[in-house]
mmCIF file of the N, C-alpha and C atoms, coordinates in Angstrom:
data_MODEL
# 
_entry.id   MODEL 
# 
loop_
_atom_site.group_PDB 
_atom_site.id 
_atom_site.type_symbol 
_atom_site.label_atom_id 
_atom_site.label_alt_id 
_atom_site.label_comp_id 
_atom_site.label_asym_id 
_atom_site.label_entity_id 
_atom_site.label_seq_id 
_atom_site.pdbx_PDB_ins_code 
_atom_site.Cartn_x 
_atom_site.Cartn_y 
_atom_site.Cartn_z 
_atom_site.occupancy 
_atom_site.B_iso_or_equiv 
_atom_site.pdbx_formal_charge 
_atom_site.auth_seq_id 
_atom_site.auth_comp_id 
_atom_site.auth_asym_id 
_atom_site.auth_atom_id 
_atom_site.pdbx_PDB_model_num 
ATOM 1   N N  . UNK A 1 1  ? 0.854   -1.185 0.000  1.00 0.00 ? 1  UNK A N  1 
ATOM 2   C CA . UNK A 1 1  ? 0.000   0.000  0.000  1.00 0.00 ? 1  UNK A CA 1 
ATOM 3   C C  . UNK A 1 1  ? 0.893   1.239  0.000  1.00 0.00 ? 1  UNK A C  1 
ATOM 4   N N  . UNK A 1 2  ? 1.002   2.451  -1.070 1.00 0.00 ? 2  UNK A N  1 
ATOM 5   C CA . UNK A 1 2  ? 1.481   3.306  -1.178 1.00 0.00 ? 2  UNK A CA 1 
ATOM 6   C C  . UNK A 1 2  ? 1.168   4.570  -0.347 1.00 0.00 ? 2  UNK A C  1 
ATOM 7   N N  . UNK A 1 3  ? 1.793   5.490  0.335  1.00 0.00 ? 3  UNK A N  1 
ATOM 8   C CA . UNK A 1 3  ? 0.819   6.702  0.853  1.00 0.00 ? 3  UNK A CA 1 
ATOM 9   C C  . UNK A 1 3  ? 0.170   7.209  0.684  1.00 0.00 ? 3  UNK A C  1 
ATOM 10  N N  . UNK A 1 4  ? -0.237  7.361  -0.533 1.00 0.00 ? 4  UNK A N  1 
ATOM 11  C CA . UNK A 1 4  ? -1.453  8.096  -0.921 1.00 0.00 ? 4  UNK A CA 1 
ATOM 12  C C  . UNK A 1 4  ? -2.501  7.497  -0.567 1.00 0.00 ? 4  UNK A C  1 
ATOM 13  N N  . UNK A 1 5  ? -2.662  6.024  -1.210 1.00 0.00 ? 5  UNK A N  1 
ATOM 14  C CA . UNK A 1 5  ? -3.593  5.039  -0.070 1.00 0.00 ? 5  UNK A CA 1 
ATOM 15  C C  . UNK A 1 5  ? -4.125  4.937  0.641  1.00 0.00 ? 5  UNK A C  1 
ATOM 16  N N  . UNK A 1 6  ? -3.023  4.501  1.788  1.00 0.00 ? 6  UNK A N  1 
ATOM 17  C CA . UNK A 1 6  ? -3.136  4.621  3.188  1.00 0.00 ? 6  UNK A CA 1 
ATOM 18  C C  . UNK A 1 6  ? -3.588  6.451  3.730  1.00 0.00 ? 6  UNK A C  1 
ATOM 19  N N  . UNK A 1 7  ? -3.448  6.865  3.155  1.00 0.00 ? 7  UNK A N  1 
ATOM 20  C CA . UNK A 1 7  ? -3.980  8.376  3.958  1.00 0.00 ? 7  UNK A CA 1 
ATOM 21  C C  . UNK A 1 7  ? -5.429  8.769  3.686  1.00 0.00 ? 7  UNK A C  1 
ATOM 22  N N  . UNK A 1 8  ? -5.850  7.791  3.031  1.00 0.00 ? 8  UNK A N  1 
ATOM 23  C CA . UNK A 1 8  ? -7.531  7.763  2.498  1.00 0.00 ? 8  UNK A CA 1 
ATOM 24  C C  . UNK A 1 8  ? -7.948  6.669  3.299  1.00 0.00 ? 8  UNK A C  1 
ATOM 25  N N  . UNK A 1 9  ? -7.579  5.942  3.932  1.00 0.00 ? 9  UNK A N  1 
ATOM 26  C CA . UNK A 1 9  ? -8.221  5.113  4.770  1.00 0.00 ? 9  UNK A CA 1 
ATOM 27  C C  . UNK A 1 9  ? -8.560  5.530  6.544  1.00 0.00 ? 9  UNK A C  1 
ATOM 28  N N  . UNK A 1 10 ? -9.475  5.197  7.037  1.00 0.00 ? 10 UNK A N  1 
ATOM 29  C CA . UNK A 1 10 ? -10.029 5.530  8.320  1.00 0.00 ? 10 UNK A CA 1 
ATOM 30  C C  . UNK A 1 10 ? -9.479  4.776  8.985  1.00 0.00 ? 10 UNK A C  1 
ATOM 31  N N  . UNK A 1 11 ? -9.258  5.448  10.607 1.00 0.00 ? 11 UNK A N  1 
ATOM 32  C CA . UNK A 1 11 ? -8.917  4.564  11.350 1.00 0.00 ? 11 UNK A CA 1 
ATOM 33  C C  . UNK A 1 11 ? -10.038 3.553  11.803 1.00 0.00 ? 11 UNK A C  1 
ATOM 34  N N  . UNK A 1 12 ? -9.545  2.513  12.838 1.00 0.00 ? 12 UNK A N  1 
ATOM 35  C CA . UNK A 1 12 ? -10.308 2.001  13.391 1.00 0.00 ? 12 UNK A CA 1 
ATOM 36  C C  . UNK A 1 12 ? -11.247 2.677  14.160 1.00 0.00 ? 12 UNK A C  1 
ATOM 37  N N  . UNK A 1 13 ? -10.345 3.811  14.890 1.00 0.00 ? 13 UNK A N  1 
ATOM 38  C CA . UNK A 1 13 ? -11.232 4.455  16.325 1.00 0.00 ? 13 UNK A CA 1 
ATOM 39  C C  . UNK A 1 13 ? -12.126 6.058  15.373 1.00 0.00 ? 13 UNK A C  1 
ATOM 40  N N  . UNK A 1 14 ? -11.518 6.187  14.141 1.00 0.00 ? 14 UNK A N  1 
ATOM 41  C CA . UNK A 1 14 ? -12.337 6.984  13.266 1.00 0.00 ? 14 UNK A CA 1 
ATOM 42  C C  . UNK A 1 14 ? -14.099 6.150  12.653 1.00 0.00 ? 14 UNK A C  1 
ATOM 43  N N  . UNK A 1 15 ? -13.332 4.990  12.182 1.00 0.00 ? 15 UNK A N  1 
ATOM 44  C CA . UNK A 1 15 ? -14.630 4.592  11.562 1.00 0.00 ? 15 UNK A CA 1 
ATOM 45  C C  . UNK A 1 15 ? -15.621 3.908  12.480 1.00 0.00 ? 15 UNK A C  1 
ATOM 46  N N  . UNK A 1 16 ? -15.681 3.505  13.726 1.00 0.00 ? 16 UNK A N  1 
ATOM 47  C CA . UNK A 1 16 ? -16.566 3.679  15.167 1.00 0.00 ? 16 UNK A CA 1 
ATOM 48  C C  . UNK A 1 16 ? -16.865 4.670  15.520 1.00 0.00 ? 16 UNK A C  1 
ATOM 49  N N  . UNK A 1 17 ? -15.572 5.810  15.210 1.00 0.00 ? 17 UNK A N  1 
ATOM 50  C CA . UNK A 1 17 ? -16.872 7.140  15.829 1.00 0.00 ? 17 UNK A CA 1 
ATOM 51  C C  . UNK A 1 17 ? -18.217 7.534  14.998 1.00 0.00 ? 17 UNK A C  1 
ATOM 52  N N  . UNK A 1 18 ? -17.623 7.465  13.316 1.00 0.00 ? 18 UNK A N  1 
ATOM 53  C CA . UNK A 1 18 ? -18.752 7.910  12.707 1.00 0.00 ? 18 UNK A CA 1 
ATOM 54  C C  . UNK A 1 18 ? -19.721 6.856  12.931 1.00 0.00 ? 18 UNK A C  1 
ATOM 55  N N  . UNK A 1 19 ? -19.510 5.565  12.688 1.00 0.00 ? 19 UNK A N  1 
ATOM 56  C CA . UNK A 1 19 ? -20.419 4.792  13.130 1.00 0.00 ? 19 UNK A CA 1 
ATOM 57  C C  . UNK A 1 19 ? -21.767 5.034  14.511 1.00 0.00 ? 19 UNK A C  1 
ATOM 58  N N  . UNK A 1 20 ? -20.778 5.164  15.386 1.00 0.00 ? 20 UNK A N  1 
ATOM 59  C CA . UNK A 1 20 ? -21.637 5.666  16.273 1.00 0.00 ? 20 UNK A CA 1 
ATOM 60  C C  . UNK A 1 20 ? -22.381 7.029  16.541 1.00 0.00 ? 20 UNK A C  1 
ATOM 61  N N  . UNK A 1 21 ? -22.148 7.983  15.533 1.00 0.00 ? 21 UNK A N  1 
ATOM 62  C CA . UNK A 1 21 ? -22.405 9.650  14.912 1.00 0.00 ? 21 UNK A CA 1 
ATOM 63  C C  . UNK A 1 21 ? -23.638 8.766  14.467 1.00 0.00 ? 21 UNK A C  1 
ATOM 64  N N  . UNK A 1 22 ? -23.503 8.289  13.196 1.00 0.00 ? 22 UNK A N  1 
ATOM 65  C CA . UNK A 1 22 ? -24.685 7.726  12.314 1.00 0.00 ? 22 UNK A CA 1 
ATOM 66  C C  . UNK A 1 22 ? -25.797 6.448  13.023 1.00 0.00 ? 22 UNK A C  1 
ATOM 67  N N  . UNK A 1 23 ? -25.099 5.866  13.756 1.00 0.00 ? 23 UNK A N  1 
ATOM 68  C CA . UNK A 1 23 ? -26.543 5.208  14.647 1.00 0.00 ? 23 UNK A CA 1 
ATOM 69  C C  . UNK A 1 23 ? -27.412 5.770  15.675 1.00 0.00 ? 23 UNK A C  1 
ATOM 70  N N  . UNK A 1 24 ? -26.772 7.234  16.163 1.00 0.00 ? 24 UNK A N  1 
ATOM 71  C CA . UNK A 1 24 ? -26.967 7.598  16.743 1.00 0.00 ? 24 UNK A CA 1 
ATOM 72  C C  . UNK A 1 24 ? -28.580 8.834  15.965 1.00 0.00 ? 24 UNK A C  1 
ATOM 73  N N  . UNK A 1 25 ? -27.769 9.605  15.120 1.00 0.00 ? 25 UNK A N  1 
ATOM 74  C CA . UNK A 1 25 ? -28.142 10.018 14.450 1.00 0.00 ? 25 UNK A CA 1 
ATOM 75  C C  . UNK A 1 25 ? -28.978 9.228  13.498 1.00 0.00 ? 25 UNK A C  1 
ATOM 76  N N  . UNK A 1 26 ? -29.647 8.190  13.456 1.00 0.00 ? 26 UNK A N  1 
ATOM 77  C CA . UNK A 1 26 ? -30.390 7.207  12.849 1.00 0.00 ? 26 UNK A CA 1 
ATOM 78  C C  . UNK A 1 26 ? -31.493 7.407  14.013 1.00 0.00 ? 26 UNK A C  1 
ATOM 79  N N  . UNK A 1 27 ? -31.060 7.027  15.244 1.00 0.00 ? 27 UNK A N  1 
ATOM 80  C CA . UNK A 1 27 ? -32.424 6.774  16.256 1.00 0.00 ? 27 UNK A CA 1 
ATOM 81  C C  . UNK A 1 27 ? -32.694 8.392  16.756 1.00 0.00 ? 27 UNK A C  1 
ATOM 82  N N  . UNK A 1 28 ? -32.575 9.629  16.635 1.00 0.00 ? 28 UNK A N  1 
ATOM 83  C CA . UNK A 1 28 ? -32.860 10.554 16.690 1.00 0.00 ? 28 UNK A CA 1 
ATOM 84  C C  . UNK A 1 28 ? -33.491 11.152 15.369 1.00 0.00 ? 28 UNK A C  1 
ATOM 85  N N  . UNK A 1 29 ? -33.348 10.554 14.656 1.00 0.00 ? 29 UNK A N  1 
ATOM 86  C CA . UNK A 1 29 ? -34.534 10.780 13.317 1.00 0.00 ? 29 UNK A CA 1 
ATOM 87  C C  . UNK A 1 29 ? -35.505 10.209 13.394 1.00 0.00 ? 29 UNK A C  1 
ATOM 88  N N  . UNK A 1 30 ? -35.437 8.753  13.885 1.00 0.00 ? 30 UNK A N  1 
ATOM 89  C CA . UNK A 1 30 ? -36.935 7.941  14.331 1.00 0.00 ? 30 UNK A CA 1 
ATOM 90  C C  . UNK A 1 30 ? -37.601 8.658  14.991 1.00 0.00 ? 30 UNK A C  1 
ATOM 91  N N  . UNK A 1 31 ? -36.841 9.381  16.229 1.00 0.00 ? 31 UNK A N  1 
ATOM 92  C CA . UNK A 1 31 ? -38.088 9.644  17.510 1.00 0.00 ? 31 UNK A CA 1 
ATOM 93  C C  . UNK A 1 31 ? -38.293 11.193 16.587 1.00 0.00 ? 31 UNK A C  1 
ATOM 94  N N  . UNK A 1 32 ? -37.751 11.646 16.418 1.00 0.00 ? 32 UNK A N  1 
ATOM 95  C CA . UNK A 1 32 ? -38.220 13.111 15.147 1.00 0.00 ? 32 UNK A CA 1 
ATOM 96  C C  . UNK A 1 32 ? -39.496 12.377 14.538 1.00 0.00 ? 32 UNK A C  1 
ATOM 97  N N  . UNK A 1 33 ? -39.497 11.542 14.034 1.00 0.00 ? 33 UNK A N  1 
ATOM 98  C CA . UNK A 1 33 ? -40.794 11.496 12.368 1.00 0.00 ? 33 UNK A CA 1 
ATOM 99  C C  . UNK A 1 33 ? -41.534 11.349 14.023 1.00 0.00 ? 33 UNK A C  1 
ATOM 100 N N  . UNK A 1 34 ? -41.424 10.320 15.091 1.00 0.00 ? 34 UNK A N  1 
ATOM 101 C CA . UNK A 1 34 ? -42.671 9.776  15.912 1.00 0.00 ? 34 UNK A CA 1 
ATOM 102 C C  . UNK A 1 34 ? -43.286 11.428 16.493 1.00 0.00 ? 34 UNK A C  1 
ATOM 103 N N  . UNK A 1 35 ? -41.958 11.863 16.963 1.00 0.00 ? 35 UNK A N  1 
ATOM 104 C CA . UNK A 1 35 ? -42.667 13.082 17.498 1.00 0.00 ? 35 UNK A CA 1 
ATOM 105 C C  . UNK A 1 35 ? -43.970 14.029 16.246 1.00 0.00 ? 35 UNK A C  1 
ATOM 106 N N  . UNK A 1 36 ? -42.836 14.357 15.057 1.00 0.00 ? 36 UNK A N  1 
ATOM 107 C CA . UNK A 1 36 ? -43.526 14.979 14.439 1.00 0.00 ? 36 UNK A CA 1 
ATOM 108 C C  . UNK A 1 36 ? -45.113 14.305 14.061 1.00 0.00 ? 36 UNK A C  1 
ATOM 109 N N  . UNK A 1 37 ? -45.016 13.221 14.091 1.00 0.00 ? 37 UNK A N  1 
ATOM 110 C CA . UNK A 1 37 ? -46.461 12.423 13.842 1.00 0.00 ? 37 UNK A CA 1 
ATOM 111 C C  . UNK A 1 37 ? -47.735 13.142 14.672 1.00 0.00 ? 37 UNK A C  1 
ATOM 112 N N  . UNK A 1 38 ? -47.061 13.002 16.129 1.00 0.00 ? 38 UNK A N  1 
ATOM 113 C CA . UNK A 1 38 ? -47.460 13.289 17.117 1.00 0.00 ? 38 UNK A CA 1 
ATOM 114 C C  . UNK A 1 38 ? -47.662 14.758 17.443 1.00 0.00 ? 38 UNK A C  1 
ATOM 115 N N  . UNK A 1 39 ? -47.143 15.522 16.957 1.00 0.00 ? 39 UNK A N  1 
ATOM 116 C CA . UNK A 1 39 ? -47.345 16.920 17.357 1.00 0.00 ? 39 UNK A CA 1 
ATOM 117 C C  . UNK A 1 39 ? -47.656 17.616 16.239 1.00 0.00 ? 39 UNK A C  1 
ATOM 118 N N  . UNK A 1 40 ? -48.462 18.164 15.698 1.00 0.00 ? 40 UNK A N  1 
ATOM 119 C CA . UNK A 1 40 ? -48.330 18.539 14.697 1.00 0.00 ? 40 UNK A CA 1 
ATOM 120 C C  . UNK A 1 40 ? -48.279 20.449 14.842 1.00 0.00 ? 40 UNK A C  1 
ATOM 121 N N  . UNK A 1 41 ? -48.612 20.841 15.699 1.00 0.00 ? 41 UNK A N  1 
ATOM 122 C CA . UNK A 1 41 ? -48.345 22.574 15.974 1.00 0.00 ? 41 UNK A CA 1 
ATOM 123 C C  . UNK A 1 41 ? -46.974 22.614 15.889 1.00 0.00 ? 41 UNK A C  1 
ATOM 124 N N  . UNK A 1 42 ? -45.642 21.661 16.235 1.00 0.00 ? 42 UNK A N  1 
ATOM 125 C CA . UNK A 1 42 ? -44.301 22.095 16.272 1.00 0.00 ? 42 UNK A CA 1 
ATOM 126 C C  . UNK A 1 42 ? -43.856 21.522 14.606 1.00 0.00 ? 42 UNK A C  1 
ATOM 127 N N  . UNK A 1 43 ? -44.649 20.936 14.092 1.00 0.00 ? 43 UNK A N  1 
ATOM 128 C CA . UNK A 1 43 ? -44.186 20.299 12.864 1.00 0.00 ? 43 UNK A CA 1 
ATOM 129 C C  . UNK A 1 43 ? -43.314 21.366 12.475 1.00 0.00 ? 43 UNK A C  1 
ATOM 130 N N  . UNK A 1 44 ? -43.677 22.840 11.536 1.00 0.00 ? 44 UNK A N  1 
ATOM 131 C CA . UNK A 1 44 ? -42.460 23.377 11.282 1.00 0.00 ? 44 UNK A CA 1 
ATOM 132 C C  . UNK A 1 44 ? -40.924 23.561 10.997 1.00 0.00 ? 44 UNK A C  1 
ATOM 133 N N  . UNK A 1 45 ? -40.994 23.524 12.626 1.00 0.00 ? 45 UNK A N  1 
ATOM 134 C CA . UNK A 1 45 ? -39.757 23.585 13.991 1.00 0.00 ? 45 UNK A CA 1 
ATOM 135 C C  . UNK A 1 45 ? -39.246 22.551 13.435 1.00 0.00 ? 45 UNK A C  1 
ATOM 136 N N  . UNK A 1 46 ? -39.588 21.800 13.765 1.00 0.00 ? 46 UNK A N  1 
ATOM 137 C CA . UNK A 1 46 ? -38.986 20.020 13.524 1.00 0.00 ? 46 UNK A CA 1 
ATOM 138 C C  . UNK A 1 46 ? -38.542 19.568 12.215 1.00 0.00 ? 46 UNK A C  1 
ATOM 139 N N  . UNK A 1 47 ? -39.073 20.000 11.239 1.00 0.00 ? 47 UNK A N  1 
ATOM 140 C CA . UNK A 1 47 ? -39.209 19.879 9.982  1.00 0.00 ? 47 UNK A CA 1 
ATOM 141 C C  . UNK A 1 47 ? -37.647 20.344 9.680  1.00 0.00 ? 47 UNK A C  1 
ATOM 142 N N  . UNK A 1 48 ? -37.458 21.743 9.791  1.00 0.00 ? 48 UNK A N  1 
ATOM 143 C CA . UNK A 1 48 ? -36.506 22.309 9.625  1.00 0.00 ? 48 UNK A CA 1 
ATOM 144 C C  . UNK A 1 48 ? -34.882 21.557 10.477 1.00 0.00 ? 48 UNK A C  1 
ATOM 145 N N  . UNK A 1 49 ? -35.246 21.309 11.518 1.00 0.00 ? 49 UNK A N  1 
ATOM 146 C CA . UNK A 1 49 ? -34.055 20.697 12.257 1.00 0.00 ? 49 UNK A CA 1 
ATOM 147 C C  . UNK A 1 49 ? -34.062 19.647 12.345 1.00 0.00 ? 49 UNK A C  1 
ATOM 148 N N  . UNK A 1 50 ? -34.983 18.613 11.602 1.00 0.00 ? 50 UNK A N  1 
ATOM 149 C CA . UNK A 1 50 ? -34.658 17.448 10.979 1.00 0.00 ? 50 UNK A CA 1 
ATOM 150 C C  . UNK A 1 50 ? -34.117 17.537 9.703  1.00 0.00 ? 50 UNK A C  1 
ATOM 151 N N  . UNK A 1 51 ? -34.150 18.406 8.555  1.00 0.00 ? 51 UNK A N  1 
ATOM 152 C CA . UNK A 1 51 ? -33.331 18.435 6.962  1.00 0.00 ? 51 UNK A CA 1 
ATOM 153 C C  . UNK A 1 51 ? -31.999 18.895 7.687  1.00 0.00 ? 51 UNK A C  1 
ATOM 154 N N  . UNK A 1 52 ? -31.927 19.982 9.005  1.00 0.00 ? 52 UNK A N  1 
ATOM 155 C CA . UNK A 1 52 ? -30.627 19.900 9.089  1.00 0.00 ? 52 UNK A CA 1 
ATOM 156 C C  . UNK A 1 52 ? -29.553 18.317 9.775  1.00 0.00 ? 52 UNK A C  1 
ATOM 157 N N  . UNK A 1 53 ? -30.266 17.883 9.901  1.00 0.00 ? 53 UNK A N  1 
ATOM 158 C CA . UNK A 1 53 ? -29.706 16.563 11.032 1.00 0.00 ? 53 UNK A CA 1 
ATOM 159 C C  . UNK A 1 53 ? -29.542 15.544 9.737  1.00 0.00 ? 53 UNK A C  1 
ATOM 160 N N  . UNK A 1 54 ? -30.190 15.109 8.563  1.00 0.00 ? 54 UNK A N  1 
ATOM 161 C CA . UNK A 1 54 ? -30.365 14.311 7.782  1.00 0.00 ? 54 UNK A CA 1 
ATOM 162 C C  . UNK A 1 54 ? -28.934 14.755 6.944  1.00 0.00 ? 54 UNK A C  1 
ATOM 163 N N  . UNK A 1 55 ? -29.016 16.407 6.813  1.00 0.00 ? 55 UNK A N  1 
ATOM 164 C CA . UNK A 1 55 ? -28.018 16.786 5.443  1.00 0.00 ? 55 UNK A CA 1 
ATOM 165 C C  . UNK A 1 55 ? -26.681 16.024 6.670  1.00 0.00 ? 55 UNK A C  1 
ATOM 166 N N  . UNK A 1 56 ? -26.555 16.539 7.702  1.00 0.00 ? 56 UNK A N  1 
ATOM 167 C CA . UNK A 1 56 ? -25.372 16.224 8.545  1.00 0.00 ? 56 UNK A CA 1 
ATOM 168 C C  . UNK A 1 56 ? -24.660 14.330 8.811  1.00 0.00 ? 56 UNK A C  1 
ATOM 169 N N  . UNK A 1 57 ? -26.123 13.635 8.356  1.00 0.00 ? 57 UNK A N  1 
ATOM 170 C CA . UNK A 1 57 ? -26.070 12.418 8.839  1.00 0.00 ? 57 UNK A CA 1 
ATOM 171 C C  . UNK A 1 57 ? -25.299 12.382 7.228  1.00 0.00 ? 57 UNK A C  1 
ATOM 172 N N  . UNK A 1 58 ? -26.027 12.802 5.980  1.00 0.00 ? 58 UNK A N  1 
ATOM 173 C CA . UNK A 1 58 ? -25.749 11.973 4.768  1.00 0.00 ? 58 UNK A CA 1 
ATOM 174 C C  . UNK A 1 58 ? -24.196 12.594 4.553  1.00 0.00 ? 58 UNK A C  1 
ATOM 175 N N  . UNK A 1 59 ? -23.907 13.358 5.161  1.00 0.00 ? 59 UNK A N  1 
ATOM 176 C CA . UNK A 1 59 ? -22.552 13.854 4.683  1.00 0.00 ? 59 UNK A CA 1 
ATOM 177 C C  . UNK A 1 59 ? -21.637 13.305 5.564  1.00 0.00 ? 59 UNK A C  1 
ATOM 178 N N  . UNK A 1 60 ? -21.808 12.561 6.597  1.00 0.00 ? 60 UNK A N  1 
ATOM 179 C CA . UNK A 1 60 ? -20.749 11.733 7.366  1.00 0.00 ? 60 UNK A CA 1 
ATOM 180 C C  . UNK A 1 60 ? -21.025 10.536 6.250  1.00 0.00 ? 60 UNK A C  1 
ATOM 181 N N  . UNK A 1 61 ? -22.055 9.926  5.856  1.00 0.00 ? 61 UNK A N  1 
ATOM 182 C CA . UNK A 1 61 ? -22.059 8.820  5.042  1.00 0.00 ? 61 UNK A CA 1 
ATOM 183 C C  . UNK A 1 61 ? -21.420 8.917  4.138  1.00 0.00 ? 61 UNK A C  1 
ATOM 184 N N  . UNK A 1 62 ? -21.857 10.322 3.125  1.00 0.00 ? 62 UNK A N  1 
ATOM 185 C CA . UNK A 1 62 ? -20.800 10.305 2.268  1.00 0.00 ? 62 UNK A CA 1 
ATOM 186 C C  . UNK A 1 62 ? -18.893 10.245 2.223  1.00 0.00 ? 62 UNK A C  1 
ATOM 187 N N  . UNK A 1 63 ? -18.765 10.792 3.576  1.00 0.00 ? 63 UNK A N  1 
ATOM 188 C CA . UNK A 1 63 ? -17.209 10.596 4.217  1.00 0.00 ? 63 UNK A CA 1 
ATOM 189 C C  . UNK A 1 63 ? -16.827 9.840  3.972  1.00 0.00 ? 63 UNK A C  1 
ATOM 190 N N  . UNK A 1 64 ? -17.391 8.617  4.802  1.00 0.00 ? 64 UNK A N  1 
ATOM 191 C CA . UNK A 1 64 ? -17.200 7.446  5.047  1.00 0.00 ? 64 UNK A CA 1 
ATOM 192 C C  . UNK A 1 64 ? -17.330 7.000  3.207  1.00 0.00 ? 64 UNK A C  1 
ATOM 193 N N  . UNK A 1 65 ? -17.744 6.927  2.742  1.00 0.00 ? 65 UNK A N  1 
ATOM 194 C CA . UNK A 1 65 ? -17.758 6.058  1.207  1.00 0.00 ? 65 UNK A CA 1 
ATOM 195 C C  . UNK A 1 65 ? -16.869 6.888  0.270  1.00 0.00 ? 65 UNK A C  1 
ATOM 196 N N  . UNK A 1 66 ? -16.217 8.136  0.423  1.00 0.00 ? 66 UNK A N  1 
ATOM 197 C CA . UNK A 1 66 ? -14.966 8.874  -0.113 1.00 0.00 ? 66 UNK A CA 1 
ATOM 198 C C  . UNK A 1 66 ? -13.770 7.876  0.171  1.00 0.00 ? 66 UNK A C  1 
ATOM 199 N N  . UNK A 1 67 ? -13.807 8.245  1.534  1.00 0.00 ? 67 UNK A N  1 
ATOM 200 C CA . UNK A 1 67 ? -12.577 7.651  2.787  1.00 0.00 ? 67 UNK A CA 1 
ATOM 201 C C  . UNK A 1 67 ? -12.203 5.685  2.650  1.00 0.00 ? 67 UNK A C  1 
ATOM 202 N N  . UNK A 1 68 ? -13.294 5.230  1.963  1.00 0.00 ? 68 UNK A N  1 
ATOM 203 C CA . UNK A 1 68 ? -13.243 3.762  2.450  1.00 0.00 ? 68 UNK A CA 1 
ATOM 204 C C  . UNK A 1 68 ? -14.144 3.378  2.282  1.00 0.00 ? 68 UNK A C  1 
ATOM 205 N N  . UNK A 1 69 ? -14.445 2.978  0.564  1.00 0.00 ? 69 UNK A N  1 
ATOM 206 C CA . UNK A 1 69 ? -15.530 2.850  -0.466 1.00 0.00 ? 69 UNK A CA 1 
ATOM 207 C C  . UNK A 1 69 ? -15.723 1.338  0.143  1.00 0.00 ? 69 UNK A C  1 
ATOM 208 N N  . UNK A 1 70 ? -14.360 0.550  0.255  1.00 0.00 ? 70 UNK A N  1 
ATOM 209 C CA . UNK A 1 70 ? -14.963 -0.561 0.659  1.00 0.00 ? 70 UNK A CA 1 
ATOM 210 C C  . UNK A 1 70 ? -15.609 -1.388 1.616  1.00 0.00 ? 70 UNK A C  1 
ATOM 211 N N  . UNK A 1 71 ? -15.758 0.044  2.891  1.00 0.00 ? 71 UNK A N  1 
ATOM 212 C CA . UNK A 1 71 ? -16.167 -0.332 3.955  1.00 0.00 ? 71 UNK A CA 1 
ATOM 213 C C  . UNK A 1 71 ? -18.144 -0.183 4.078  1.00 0.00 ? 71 UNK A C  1 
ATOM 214 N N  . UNK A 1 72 ? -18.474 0.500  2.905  1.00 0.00 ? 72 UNK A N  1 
ATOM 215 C CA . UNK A 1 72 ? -19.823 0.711  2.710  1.00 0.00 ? 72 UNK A CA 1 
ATOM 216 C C  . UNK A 1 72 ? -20.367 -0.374 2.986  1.00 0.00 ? 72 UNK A C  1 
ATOM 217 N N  . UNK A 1 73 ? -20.642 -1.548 2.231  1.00 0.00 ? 73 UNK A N  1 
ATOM 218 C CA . UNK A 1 73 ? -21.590 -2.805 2.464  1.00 0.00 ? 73 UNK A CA 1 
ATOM 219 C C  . UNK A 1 73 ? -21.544 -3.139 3.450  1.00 0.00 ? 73 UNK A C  1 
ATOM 220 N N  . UNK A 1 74 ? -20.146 -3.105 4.264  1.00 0.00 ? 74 UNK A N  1 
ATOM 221 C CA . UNK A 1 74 ? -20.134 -3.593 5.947  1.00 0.00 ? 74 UNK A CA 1 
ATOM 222 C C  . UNK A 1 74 ? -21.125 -2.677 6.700  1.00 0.00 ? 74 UNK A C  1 
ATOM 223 N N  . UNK A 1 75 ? -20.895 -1.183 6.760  1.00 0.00 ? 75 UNK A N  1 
ATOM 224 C CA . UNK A 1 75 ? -21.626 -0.263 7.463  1.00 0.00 ? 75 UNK A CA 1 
ATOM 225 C C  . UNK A 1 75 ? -22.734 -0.186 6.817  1.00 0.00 ? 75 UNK A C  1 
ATOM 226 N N  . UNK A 1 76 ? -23.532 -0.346 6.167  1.00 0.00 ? 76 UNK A N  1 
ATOM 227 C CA . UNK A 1 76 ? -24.750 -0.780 5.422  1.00 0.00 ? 76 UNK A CA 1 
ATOM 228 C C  . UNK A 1 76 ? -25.346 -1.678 6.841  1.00 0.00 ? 76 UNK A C  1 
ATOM 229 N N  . UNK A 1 77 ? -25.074 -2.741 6.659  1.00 0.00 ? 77 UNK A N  1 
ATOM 230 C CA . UNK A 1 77 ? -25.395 -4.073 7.198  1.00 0.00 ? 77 UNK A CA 1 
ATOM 231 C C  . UNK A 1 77 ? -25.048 -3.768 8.316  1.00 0.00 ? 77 UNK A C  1 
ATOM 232 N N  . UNK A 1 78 ? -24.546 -2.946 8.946  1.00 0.00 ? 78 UNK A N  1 
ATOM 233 C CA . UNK A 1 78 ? -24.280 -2.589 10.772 1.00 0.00 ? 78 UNK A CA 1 
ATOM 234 C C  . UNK A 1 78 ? -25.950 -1.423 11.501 1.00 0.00 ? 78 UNK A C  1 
ATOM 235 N N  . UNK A 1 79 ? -25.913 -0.661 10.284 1.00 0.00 ? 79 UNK A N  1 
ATOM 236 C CA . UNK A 1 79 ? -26.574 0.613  10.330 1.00 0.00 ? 79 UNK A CA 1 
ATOM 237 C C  . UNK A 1 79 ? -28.293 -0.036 10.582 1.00 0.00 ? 79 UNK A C  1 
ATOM 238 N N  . UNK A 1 80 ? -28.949 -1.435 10.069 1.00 0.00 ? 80 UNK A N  1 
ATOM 239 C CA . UNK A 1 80 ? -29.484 -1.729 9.753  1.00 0.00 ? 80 UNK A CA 1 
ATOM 240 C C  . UNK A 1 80 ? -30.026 -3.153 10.547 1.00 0.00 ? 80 UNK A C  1 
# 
């Protein structure tokens, strides 16, 4: 493996954090849609700071599949 390579790859204790960013950020979108189901006077509110939480979630995803294309199908199948 040449350096250029290796400097595109995540660490171990990198690709657990996002991992845990994105599961995390997975079950705080659930209770978002339940709430929003549920409330509908704050819908708005929620609306708005859920597209921001989603753009934030898909752009660690996208990281992660820049950084270490081949680690996608694994974190697929973790996320899930």
């Amino acid at each position: 493996m040449d350096g250029h390579t290796q400097s595109n790859l995540l660490t171990n204790a990198e690709m657990q954090n996002i991992l845990t960013e994105l599961k995390n950020g997975n079950e705080q979108l659930r209770r978002q849609v339940s709430e929003l189901q549920a409330s509908k006077n704050l819908q708005q509110i929620k609306i708005v700071n859920w597209n921001w939480q989603l753009k934030r979630h898909n752009s660690l995803q996208n990281q992660m599949k820049k950084r270490s294309p081949f680690l996608t199908h694994q974190l697929q199948k973790k996320l899930t």
